[in-house]
N, C-alpha and C positions, 0 to 999 in steps of 0.2 A: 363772130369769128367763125369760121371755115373749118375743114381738116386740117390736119398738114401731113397724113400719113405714119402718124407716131405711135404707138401705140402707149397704152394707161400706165403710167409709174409701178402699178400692180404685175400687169402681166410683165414687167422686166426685172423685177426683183424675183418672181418667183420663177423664174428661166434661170436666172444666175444662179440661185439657192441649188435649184434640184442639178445643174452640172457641177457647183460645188459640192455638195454631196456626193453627187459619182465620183469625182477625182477621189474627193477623203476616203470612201470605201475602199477605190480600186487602193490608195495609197497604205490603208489599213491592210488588207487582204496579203500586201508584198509584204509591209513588218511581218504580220502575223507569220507567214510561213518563214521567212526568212530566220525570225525566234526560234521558230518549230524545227527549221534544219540543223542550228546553233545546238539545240538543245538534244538533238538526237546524237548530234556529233559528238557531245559532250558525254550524252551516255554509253556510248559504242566506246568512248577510249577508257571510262571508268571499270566498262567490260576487260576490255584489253588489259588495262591496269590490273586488275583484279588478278585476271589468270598468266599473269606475267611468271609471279614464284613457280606454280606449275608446270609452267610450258616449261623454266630454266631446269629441276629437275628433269621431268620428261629428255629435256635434249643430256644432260650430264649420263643419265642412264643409256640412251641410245649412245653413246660414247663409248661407257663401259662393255657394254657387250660388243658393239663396233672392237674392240681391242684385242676381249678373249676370242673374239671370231679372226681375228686376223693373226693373232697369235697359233691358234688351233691350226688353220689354213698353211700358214708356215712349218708348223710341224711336219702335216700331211705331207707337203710339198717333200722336204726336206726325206721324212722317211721313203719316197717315190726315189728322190736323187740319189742316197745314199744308205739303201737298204743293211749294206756289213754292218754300219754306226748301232744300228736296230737290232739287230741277230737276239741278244737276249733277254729282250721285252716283251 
């Protein structure tokens, strides 16, 4: 019997083998990070969560003085407009 140009059941099984393994890595490498992004995500909102009660504070007090500062500014205003109202302060 002759050639036929084929090559040995050996070398074609382990051609198949080593580009299944490339795919399953590269296919590994996408979960993995994809996990890794999940999981960062996951942490950055427990951050967020966390400092939620603070931040609501925070804004309730920028309010508060928001208020007396507008209130104070009215007054100003007010004794500029109508200084006689003023006279014995």
């Amino acid at each position: 019997m002759g050639r036929t140009g084929r090559l040995p059941c050996r070398l074609i099984c382990e051609a198949d083998l080593s580009e299944a393994g490339r795919h399953l890595n590269q296919t590994s490498k996408i979960a993995v990070n994809t996990l890794k992004q999940i999981y960062l995500t996951l942490v950055q909102l427990a951050k967020q969560v966390g400092s939620l009660p603070q931040a609501i504070t925070n804004a309730i007090q920028r309010r508060k003085l928001q208020i007396v500062r507008n209130e104070r500014e009215a007054e100003r205003l007010d004794r500029i407009r109508n200084p006689s109202k003023y006279l014995g302060k």
